[in-house]
MIDOKOL-270327 format. One record per residue (C-alpha): z, y, x; residue in one letter. Coordinates in steps of 0.02 Angstrom, whole numbers, padded with zeros to 5 digits, always signed. Example, Ala and Ser with C-alpha at 12.3 -4.5 7.8 and 13.67 -1.06 7.14 Angstrom:
BEGIN
+00390-00225+00615A;+00357-00053+00684S;
This chain:
BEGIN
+00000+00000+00000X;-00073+00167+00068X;+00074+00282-00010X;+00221+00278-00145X;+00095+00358-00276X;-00047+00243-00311X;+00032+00243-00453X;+00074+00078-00433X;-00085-00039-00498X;+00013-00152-00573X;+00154-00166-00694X;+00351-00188-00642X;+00446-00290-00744X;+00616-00249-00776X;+00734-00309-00635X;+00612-00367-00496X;+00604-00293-00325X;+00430-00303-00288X;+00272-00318-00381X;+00145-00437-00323X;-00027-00475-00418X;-00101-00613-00445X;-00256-00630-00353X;-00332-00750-00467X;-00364-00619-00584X;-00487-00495-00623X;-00393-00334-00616X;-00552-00230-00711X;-00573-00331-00844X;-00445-00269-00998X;-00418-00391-01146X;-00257-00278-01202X;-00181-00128-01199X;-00144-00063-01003X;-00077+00093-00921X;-00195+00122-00799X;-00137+00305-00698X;-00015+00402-00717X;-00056+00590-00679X;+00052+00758-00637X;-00028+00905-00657X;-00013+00977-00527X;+00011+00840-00433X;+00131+00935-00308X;+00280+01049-00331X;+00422+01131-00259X;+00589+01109-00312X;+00670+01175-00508X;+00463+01196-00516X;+00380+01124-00687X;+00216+00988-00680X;+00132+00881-00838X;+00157+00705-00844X;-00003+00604-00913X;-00032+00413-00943X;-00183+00348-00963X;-00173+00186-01079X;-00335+00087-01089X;-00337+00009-01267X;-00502-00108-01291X;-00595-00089-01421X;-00505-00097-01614X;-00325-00128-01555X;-00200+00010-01580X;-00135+00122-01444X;+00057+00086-01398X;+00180+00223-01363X;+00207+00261-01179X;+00407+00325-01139X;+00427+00439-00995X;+00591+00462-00883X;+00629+00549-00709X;+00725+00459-00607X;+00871+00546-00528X;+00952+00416-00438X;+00910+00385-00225X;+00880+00203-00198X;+00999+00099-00075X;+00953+00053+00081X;+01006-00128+00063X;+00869-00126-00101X;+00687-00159-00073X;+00548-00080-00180X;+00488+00109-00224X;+00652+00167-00314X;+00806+00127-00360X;+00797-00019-00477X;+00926+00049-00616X;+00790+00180-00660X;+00705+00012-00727X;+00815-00030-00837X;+00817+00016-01024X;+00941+00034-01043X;+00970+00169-00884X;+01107+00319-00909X;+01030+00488-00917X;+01117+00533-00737X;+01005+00387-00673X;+00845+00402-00768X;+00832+00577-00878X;+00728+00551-01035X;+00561+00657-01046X;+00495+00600-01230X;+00355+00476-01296X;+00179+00499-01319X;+00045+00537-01173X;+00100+00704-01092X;+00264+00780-01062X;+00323+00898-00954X;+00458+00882-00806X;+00549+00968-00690X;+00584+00926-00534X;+00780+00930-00476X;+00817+01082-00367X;+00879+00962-00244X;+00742+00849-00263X;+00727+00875-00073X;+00865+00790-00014X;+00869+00651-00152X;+00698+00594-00112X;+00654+00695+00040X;+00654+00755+00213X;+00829+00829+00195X;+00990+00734+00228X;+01078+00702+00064X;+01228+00763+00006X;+01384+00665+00065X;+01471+00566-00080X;+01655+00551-00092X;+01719+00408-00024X;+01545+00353+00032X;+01437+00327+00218X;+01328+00481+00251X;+01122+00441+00187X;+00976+00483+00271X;+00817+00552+00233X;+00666+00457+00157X;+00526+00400+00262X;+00367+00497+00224X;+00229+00378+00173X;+00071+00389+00274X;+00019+00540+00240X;+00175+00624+00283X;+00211+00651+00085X;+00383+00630-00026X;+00383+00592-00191X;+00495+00624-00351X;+00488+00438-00456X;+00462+00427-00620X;+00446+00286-00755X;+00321+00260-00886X;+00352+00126-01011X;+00233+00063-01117X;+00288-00073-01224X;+00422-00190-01124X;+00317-00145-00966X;+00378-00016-00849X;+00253+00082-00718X;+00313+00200-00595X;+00225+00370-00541X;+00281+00489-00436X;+00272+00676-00397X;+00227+00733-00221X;+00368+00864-00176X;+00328+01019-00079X;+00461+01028+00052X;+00481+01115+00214X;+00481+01010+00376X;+00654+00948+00440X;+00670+00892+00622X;+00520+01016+00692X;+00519+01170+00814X;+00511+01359+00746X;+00314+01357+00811X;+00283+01173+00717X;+00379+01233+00553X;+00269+01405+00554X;+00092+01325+00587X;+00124+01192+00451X;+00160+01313+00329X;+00012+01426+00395X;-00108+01263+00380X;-00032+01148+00245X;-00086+01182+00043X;-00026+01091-00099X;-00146+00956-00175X;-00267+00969-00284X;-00302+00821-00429X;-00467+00758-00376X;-00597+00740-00510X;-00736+00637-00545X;-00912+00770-00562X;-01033+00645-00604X;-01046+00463-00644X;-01220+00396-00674X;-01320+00225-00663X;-01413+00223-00516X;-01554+00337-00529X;-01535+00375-00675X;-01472+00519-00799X;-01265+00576-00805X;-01178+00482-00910X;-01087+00588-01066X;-00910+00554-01100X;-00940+00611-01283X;-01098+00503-01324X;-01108+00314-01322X;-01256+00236-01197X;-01352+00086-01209X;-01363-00057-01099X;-01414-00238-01126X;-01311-00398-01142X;-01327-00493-00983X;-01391-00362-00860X;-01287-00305-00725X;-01256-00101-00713X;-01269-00012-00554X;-01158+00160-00575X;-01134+00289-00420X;-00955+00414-00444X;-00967+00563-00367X;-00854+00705-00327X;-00853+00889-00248X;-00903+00902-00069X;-00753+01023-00009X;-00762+01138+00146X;-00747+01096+00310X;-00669+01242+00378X;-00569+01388+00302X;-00723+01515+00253X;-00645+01688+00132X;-00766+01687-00019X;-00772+01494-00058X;-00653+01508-00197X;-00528+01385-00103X;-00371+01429-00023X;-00352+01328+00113X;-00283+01337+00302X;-00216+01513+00350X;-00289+01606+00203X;-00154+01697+00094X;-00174+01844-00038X;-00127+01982+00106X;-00289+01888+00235X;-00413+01847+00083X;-00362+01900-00097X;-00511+01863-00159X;-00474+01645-00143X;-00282+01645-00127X;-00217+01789-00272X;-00233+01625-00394X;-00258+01506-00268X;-00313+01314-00308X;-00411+01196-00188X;-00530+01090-00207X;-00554+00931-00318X;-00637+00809-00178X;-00581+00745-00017X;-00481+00886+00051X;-00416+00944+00227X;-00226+00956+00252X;-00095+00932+00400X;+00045+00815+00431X;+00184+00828+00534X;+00203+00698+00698X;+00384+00666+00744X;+00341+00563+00886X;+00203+00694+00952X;+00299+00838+00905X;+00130+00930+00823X;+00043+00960+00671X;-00116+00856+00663X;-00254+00898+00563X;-00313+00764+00433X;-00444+00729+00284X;-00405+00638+00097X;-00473+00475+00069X;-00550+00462-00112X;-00541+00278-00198X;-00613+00273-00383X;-00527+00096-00475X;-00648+00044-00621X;-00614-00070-00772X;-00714-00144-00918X;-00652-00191-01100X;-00809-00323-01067X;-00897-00386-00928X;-00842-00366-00768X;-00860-00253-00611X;-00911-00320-00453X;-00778-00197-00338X;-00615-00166-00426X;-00607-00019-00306X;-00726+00088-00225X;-00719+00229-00114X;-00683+00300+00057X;-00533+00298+00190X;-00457+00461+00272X;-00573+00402+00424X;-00747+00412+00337X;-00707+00551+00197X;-00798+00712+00304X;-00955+00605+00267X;-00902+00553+00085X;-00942+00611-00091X;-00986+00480-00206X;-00949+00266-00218X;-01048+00151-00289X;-01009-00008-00387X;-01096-00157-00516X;-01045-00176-00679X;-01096-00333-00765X;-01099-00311-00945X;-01072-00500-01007X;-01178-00606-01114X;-01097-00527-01272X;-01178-00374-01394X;-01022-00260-01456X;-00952-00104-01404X;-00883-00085-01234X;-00781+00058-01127X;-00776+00101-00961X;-00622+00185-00874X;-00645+00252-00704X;-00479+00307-00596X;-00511+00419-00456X;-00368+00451-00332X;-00352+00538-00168X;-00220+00489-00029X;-00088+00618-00073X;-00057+00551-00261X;-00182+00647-00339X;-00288+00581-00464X;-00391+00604-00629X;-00490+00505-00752X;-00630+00472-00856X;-00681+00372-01003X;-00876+00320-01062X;-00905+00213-01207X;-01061+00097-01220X;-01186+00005-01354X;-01201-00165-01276X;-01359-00225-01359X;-01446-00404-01367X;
């Protein structure tokens, strides 16, 4: 696993430490109702800071859509316990100090703990009474920390996270300034155009046609960003503020493909200079795809804007859906939805 914040492409259940899929299955092809992503807009924030919580649940074709429960989890997870979080924010049955309720439906809204930080952080904790002194969490790859959270849908529970925009702990004055100079928040990545090969964009809105028994071939693409920092591309990125170029930083935002950002290097001592991998996950209410995920590593994304894959539509006339989850190596990610005719 890349990072905390796939989200997680399978389900927990309640009580395990670890979730392990079985490989004999194929992950793209839904018979029921899944949550697929899980989504915070945006998908980084500073402490007592506000973001929008979204689940996508696949639901195939005339079954009804289940409620998804959202909770934040509050509570640091042990060091003797393996897995992502704490495992009492799986439980149901989980006190509000542990997990804090956030409502039902598709989209809430949450705010992050003003000492989110130092529960799930780069900051020592807090010193319980009575208790050994913590430490901080270990960044995942990317040098990223994450708030948890919990979706529930049904007696399944998924967990998401929030990346948390915290200052550096352990670096030099010089290191601390030039991250904050270089680093900007993420940006959800988003999918521009999905189309079968050669042909015409497909129309989230409008049903297309394809034949039972023919195999699909579908390129994803997404927004080529810039290279270097440039005033006048519309992105704020590396050492552009509102004082050195108003005219992309007074509302800033970045951009929705494989973007540049630094990490810190304890070992190295310096802020290195690094490039989002993009992965798109696809999955079928028929047929089946011949990649369950597509895409492009941190290593090859400079040259990266699109992913192809095969869908094979199945011998079987019906109606059929497509979902397509793109995600970037930060825990961003997006989503989008086609519908299809499958004709004899």
């Amino acid at each position: 696993m890349q990072r905390f914040l796939l989200v997680l492409s399978c389900l927990l259940a309640v009580g395990t430490s670890a979730c392990v899929p079985d490989f004999d299955d194929d992950l793209s092809r839904l018979t029921e109702p899944r949550l697929l992503a899980l989504r915070s807009t945006p998908p980084e924030a500073k402490e007592n800071t506000s973001t929008e919580l979204e689940a996508l649940v696949a639901v195939p074709d005339g079954q009804a859509t289940p409620s998804v429960r959202f909770g934040l989890c509050l509570a640091r997870k042990p060091l003797t316990q393996l897995g992502p979080l704490n495992q009492d924010c799986l439980s149901p049955n989980a006190a509000e100090d542990v997990l804090l309720p956030l409502g039902t439906g598709t989209t809430v809204t949450a705010k992050l703990p003003e000492d989110a930080c130092r529960l799930f952080g780069p900051l020592r904790p807090t010193q319980e009474a009575g208790k050994p002194s913590g430490r901080p969490v270990d960044p995942d790859v990317t040098g990223g920390f994450y708030q948890p959270f919990v979706a529930r849908l049904g007696e399944a529970a998924a967990v998401g996270g929030i990346r948390i925009d915290c200052d550096l702990s352990g670096a030099g004055r010089d290191e601390s300034v030039q991250y904050r100079q270089q680093y900007r928040s993420n940006e959800n990545p988003v999918l521009l155009r999905v189309a079968p090969s050669g042909g015409d964009p497909l129309d989230e809105t409008v049903p297309a046609s394809v034949k039972a028994g023919t195999s699909l071939g579908l390129d994803a693409a997404w927004e080529a960003c810039p290279t270097q920092s440039s005033c006048g591309d519309g992105f704020c990125t590396a050492n552009e503020d509102p004082t050195s170029c108003a005219e992309d930083c007074t509302t800033p935002h970045g951009c929705t493909g494989s973007e540049r950002y630094v990490s810190y290097d304890p070992e190295k001592r310096t802020v290195i200079g690094r490039r989002e991998g993009i992965t798109v996950a696809w999955f079928a209410s028929r047929g089946h795809f011949h990649d369950e995920q597509t895409g492009s590593s941190e290593e090859e994304a400079a040259d990266a804007t699109e992913t192809h894959n095969v869908w094979s539509v199945g011998s079987e006339s019906g109606a059929a859906t497509l979902w397509l989850v793109i995600r970037d190596t930060r825990g961003g990610q997006s989503w989008k939805t086609f519908h299809f005719e499958v004709t004899p």
